[in-house]
C-alpha positions in Angstrom: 124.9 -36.9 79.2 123.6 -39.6 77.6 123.9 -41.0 74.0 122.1 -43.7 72.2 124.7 -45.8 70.1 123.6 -44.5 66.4 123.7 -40.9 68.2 127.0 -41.4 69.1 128.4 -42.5 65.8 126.9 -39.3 64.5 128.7 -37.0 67.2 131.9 -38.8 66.7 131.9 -38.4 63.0 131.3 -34.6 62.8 133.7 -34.1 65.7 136.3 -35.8 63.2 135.2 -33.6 59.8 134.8 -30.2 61.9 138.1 -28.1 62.2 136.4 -26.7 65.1 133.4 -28.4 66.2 130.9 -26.8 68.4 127.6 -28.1 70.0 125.0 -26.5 72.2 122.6 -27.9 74.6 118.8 -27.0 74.5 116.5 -27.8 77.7 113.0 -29.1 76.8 112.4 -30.4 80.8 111.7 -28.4 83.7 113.1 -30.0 87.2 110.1 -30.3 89.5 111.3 -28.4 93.1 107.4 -27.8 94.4 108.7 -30.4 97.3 112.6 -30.0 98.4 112.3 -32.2 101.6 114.5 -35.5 101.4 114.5 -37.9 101.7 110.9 -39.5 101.1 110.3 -43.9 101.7 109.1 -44.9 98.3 105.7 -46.6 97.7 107.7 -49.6 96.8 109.8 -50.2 99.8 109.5 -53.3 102.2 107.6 -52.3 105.0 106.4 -54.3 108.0 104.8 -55.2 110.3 104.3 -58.7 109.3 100.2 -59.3 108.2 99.5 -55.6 108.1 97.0 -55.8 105.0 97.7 -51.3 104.9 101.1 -52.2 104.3 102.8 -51.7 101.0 104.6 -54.7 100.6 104.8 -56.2 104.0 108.0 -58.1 105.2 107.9 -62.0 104.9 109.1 -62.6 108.9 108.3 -64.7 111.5 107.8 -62.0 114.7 106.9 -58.4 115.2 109.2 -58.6 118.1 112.0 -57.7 115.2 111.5 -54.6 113.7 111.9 -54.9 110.3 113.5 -52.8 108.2 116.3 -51.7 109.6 117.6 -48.7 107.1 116.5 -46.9 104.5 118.7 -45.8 101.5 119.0 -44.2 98.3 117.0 -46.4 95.5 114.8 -44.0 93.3 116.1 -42.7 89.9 119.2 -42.9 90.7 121.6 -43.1 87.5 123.5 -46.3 86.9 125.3 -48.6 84.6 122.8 -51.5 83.0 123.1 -53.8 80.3 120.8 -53.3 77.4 119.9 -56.7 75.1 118.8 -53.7 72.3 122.2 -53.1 71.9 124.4 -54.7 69.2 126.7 -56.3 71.8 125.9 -57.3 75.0 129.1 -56.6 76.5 128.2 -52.6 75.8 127.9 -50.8 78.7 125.1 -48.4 78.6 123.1 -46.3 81.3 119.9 -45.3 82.9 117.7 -43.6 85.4 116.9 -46.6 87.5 114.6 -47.2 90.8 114.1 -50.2 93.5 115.8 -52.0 96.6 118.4 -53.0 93.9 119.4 -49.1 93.7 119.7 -48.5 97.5 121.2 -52.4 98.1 124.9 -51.3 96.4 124.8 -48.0 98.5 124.0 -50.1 102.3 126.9 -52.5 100.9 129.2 -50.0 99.9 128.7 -48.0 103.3 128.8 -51.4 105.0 132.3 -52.1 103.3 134.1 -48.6 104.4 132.8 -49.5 107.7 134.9 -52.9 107.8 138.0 -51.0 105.9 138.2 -49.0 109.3 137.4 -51.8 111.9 138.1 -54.9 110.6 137.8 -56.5 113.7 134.0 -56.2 113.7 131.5 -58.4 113.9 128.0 -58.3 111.0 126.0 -57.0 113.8 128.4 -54.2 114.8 128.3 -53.2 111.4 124.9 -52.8 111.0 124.5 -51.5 114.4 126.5 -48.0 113.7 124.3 -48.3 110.3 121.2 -48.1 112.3 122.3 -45.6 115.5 123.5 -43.0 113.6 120.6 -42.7 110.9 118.5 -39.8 110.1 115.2 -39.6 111.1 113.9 -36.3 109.8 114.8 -34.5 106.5 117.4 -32.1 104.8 114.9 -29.5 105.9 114.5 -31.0 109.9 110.8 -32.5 109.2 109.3 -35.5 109.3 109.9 -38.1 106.7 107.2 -38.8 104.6 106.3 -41.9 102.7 105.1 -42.0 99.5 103.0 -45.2 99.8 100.2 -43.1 102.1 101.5 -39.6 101.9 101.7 -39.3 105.7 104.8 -39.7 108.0 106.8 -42.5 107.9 106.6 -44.5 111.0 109.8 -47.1 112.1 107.6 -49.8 109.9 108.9 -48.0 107.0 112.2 -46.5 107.5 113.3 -48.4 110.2 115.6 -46.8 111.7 115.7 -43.8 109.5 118.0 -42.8 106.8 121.4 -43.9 106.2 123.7 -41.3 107.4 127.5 -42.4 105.9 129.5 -39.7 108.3 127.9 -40.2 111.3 128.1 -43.6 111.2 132.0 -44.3 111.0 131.7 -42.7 115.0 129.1 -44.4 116.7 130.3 -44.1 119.8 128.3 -47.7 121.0 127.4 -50.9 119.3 125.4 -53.5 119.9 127.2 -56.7 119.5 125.6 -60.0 118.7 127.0 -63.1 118.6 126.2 -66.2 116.9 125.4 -68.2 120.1 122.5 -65.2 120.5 121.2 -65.9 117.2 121.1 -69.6 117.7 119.5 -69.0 120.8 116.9 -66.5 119.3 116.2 -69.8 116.7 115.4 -71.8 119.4 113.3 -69.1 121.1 111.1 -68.7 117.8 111.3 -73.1 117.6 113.2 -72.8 114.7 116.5 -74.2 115.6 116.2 -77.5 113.9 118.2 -80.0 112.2 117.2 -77.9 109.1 118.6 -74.7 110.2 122.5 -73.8 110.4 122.6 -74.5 114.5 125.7 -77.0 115.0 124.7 -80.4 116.5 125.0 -80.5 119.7 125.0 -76.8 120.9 123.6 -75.9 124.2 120.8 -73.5 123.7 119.4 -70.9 125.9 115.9 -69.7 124.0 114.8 -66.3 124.8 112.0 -63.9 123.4 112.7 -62.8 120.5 112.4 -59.0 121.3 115.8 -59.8 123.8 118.1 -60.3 120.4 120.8 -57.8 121.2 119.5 -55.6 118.2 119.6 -51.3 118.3 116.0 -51.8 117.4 113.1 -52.8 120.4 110.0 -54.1 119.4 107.2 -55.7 121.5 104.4 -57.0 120.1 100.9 -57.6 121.7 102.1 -56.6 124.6 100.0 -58.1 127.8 100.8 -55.4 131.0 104.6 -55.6 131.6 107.9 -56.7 129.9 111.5 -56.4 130.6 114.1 -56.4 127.8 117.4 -56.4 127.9 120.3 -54.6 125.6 123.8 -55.3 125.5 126.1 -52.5 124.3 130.5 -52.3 123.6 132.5 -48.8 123.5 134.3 -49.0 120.4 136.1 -45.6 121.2 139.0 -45.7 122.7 138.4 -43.5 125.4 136.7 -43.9 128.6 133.0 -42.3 128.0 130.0 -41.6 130.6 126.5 -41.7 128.8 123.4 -40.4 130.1 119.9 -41.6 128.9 117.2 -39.7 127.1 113.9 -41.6 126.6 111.0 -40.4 124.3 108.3 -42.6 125.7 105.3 -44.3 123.1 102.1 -43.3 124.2 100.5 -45.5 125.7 103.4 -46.9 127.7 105.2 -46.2 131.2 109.0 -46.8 130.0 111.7 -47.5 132.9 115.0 -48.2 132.4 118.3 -49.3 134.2 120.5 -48.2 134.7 120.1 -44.5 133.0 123.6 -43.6 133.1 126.8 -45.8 133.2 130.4 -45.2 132.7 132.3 -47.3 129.8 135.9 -48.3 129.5 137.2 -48.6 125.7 136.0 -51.9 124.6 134.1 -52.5 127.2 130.4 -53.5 127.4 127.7 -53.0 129.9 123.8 -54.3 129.9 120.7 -52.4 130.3 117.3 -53.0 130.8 113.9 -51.5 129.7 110.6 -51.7 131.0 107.6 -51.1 129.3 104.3 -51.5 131.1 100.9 -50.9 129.3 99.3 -47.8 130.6 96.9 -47.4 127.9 95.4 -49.7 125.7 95.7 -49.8 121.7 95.9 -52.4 118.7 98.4 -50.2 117.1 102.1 -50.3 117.6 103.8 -46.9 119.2 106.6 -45.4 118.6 109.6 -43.9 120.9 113.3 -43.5 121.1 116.2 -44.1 123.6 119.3 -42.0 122.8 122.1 -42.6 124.8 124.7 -39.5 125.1 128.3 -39.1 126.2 130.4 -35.9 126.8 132.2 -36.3 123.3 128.9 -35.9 121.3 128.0 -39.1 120.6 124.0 -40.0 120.3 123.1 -44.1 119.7 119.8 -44.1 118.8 117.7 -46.7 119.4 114.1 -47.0 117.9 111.1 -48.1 120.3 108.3 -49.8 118.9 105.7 -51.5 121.4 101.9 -52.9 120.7 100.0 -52.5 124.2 97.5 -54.9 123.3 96.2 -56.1 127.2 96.4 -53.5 130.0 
């Protein structure tokens, strides 16, 4: 419960006068439950792609061959310490019922840190790799998430790759490592590795297409007929594991990959390839999935999102 300051001065003087002090509570609210789905991407979140005018508030990024974003998160009225300058000293903690990407921030960071307790050893990108595998992408009530900004479904452009799941994702099972030669060399791919960017002098680059950054994410944009990308993945259990493919192809699109079942020792890594080849037409990105599945119940889900612009 909450207490403005004068409010509390009041409570905490009859609490001292009463021998036995007593207080009631009174309800003048009614909790709406006409929709008990969750969760549900606020009208407010950064969506992609970049220069879609139906976006909410589209992603400042250089390629749709990066989906962007990559989670979704708690962030609306969620109740949390703030500083009020209406108070007599600003060093008084107060609360509130607050909204925004500065809500569901400290809950991806918080996740991310319990993450990096268990395996210090990992790298940024393995971190947000078993974030993004092992996310939810339907509701509590096994539908579709909705977004807010339209009232239809959510599509990867808003959620990403769904909702953050914090049990699932301390046992993903694979990651997709990246290191920072591959980011240097995605730089150069996008002609951005400069003198101005954070690429060392002298490094030996290798530019490649963006969609080919070893992300758990695919994206291909404006697609023209074919296109092979390429995924590298590390078993971070510590037991050997065999994983089988499952492929949920976008429409649109003949999807091929190799191989479609490989056998992993602990930490070891192995490389895949998928290839998508326009079958059908269409201006508009579709949507897929690859799941890969070993015999211990592990699922690494992996978000497909091509454009097949030229046929």
């Amino acid at each position: 419960m909450g207490a403005e300051a004068a409010e509390t001065s009041i409570l905490r003087m009859y609490t001292r006068v009463m021998v036995s002090p007593t207080a009631s509570l009174a309800y003048t609210f009614k909790t709406d439950l006409t929709s008990d789905q969750a969760p549900e991407v606020a009208y407010f979140s950064s969506a992609g792609p970049v220069n879609n005018p139906s976006a909410a508030n589209r992603l400042s990024f250089p390629t749709n061959d990066i989906l962007k974003p990559d989670i979704i998160g708690p962030g609306v009225s969620l109740w949390a310490a703030v500083r009020s300058s209406s108070l007599a000293s600003a060093s008084t903690p107060t609360f509130a019922m607050l909204s925004g990407t500065s809500m569901a921030t400290p809950h991806l960071a918080g996740i991310a840190a319990l993450l990096v307790e268990r395996y210090p050893a990992w790298t940024p990108s393995q971190v947000m790799s078993a974030i993004m595998t092992t996310a939810n992408v339907t509701t509590n009530k096994n539908g579709k998430i909705l977004t807010d900004a339209t009232g239809g479904v959510a599509t990867p452009w808003d959620m990403g790759s769904g909702h953050v799941n914090p049990k699932g994702l301390m046992d993903p099972g694979l990651t997709f490592p990246a290191t920072a030669t591959d980011f240097y060399n995605f730089l150069a791919g996008q002609n951005l590795a400069t003198t101005k960017t954070v690429v060392p002098m002298g490094t030996k680059l290798s530019p490649f297409p963006a969609y080919n950054l070893n992300r758990p994410t695919i994206s291909v944009s404006r697609l023209n007929k074919t296109v092979l990308v390429t995924r590298r993945v590390q078993n971070i259990a510590n037991t050997v594991s065999n994983y089988t493919a499952t492929i949920v192809t976008p429409p649109g699109i003949i999807t091929a990959i190799s191989p479609n079942r490989f056998t992993i020792q602990p930490m070891g890594t192995v490389t895949f390839s998928l290839r998508f080849t326009v079958a059908t037409a269409s201006p508009d990105f579709q949507f897929g999935s690859l799941t890969w599945k070993d015999q211990f119940g592990h699922a690494v889900q992996s978000v497909l999102a091509v454009q097949p612009l030229y046929k």
